[in-house]
Structure formats: structure tokens, C-alpha cells
N, C-alpha and C positions, 0 to 999 in steps of 0.2 A: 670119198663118199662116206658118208657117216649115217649110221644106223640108229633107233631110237624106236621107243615105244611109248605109247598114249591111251590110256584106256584099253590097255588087253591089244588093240592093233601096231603092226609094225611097220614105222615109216622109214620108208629112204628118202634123202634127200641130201643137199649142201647147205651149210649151217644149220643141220638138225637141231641142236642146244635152243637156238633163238626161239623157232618154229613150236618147241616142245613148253615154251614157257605158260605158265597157269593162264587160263581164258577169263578175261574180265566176265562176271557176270551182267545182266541189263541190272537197271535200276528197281527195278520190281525184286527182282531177285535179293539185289542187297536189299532193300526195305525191308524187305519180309524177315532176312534173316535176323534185322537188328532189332525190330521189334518184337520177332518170336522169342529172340534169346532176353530181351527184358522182362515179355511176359512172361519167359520160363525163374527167371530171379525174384519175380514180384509174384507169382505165384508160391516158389520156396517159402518167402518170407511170411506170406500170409499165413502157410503153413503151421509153422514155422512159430507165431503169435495164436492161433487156433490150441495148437496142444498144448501152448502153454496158459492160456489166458480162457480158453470155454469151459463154459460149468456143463455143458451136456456133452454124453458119448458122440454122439452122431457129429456134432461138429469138431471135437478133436479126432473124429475119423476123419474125417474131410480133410483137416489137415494134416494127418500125414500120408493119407494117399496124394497128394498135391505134392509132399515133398517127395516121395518115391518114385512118382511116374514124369514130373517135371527135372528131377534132376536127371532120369534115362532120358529125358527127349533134348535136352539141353547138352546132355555130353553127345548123344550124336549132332547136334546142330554145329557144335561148335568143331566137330572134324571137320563138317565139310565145307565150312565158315574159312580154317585154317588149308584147309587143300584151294580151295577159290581164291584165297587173298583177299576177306574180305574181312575187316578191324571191327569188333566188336565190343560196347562198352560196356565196363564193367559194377552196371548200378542200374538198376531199373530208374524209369521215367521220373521225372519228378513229380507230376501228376498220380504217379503208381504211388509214391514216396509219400507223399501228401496222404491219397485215400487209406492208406495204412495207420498214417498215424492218426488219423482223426478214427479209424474205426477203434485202433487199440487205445483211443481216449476214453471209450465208454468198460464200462465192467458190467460181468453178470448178464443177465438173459440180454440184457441192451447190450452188448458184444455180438455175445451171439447171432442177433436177428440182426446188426447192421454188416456185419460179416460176410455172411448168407447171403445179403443183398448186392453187397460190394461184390462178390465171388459169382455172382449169378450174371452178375452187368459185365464182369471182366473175362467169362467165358463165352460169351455172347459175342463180344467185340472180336475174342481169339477167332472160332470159328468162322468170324465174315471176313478179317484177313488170308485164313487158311482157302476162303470159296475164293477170292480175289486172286492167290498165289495160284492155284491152278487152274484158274481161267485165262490169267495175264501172262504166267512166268513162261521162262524160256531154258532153265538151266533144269533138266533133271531130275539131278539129284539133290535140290530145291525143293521142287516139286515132290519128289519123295520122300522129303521130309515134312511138310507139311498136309500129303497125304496119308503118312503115318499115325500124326499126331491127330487127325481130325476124330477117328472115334474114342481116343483116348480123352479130348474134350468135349464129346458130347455126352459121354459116360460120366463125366465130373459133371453137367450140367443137369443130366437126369437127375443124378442123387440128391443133388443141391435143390432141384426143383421140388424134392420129396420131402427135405429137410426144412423146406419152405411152409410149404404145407402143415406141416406141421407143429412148427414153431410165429405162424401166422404170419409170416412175410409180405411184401406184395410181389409177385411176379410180372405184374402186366412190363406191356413195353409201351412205349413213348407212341402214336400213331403216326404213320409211316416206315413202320418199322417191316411191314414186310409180313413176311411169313414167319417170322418171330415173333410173332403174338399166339402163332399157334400152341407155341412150345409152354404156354402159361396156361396151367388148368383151371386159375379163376378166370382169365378172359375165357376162356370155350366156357365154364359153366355160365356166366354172366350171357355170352352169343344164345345159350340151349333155351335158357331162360326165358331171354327177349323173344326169340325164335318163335316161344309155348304161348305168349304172352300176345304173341300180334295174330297167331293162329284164331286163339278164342275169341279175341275183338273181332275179326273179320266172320268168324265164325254165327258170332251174334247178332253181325249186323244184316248176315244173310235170312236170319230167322226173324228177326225184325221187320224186313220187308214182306217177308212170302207171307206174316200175316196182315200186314197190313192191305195187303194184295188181296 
């Protein structure tokens, strides 16, 4: 009879060893973690070029909260990447690889604003993988990790959308995009606007008629 344990419980059984070996995660699971842990690398690096290449405070703030709080959510991803059995590559996307260098091709305020923009579209994308992981996933402590991570990048998305604003970015999103249009303060002032604007037309045309009447 051989004893073993699993998570804090204690199994008995015959060929406990076998039984105790690491649980494949689903396929959700791994996806998620190998594209969190690239976005966690491609966000470093962006980092990374921010402190070193932005002529304004506010974006080499940006970047180095991007490399502080991505390298803690990257060193827990990758324990429990290594507890799961699950291989992780060691280089962001090529795509990720790509948008970096065409952004560190420009200098000076054009840096900065294409930055901003690349950094606003790739926290965007983070978060709809994170709503995906705990709507789909199956493993846990997956799931609690990209439960963790969710308002650490919504936090990065706030500031950037401030940063935005300020450095005259555009924030809108692509249409279809959901409820991630709301997250962009020129689209809601642009919606306020129109809103004001078809009030008054309807507005006029009601005073139009009652004298016509």
C-alpha cells in the first residue's frame, strides 16, 4: 500500500507514484499561459525602450511600472507553468517583436504617442484573453492567475488612457469592439455630443410644427 499526497489531501492507493504525476492542463489553459507569459516579456521590453527612449516623465513612468509589475506576474506565471508541465517560450511573438521595433523606430514626441498607442491596443487585447481564461479555463490556479493579473492591467490601461489624452493619442477602438469603446473618452465625448446634437434637431422640429399648426 503506498501513501502520497496531492494538493494538501492524502491518497492511498497501489501505484500511488503514477496516479500523483502532474495533471495535463486543457488547452485553454496552456494558451493562456503561453501568451500571458509573452505578453508578460513584450510588455518588459516595451518597458524597457520607454525609459530609455521617452522624452516625457509620464511615459517613462509607464515604463517602468510595466517592468515592475510584469516581471512579478511573469515570475508567478512561470511557477505554475513549471508545476503543470507546461513549456514556455522564451521571446515574445513575433508580431510583439515587430510592433516594438517599428515603435522604437520613431524618436521624440513621435515615440512617445506611437507607444501610448501600441501599449493601449496590447492591454486591451491582454485583458479580453484574461475575460476568456476565466470564462473557458479549467485549472485553478490558471484561473488565479489571470484573475490576479486583471486589475493590475486595467490599472496600466487607465493611466495610459490619461496619458493618451494628454499627449493627443486616439483611443477609439475598431467598431465591433464591444464594450471597449467605452473605455476611450473621445468616443463617449464624440457619443455626448451626437446625443446633444440630435436632442436640439428633434427639439426644433417639434417647435416648427406647433407653429405651423
Amino acid at each position: 500500500m503506498a501513501y502520497g499526497e496531492y494538493r494538501g489531501v492524502r491518497i492511498i492507493g497501489i501505484n500511488c507514484p503514477k496516479f500523483l504525476g502532474p495533471l495535463t492542463p486543457s488547452q485553454q489553459d496552456q494558451d493562456w499561459l503561453v501568451a500571458a507569459h509573452q505578453g508578460n516579456l513584450a510588455e518588459i521590453a516595451a518597458g524597457e525602450a520607454a525609459v530609455e527612449m521617452a522624452t516625457t516623465e509620464a511615459v517613462r513612468t509607464h515604463g517602468q511600472m510595466l517592468i515592475d509589475d510584469h516581471k512579478k506576474l511573469d515570475a508567478d506565471l512561470m511557477a505554475v507553468a513549471e508545476e503543470l508541465g507546461v513549456t514556455l517560450p522564451s521571446m515574445p511573438t513575433e508580431e510583439q517583436q515587430a510592433t516594438l521595433k517599428s515603435v522604437s523606430a520613431q524618436s521624440g514626441e513621435a515615440f512617445d504617442m506611437a507607444w501610448v498607442e501600441s501599449q493601449i491596443t496590447a492591454h486591451r487585447h491582454t485583458l479580453s484573453m484574461g475575460e476568456e481564461e476565466l470564462a473557458q479555463g479549467t485549472e485553478q490556479a490558471v484561473m488565479d492567475l489571470a484573475d490576479t493579473a486583471a486589475p493590475v492591467v486595467q490599472k496600466h490601461l487607465d493611466t495610459l488612457m490619461d496619458t493618451a489624452q494628454d499627449l493627443g493619442v486616439p483611443t477609439s477602438v475598431p467598431a465591433g469592439t464591444g464594450g471597449q469603446a467605452a473605455t476611450s473618452p473621445h468616443a463617449l465625448g464624440f457619443a455626448l455630443v451626437g446625443t446633444g446634437l440630435a436632442g436640439i434637431i428633434v427639439a426644433g422640429l417639434f417647435l416648427v410644427r406647433r407653429r405651423q399648426a
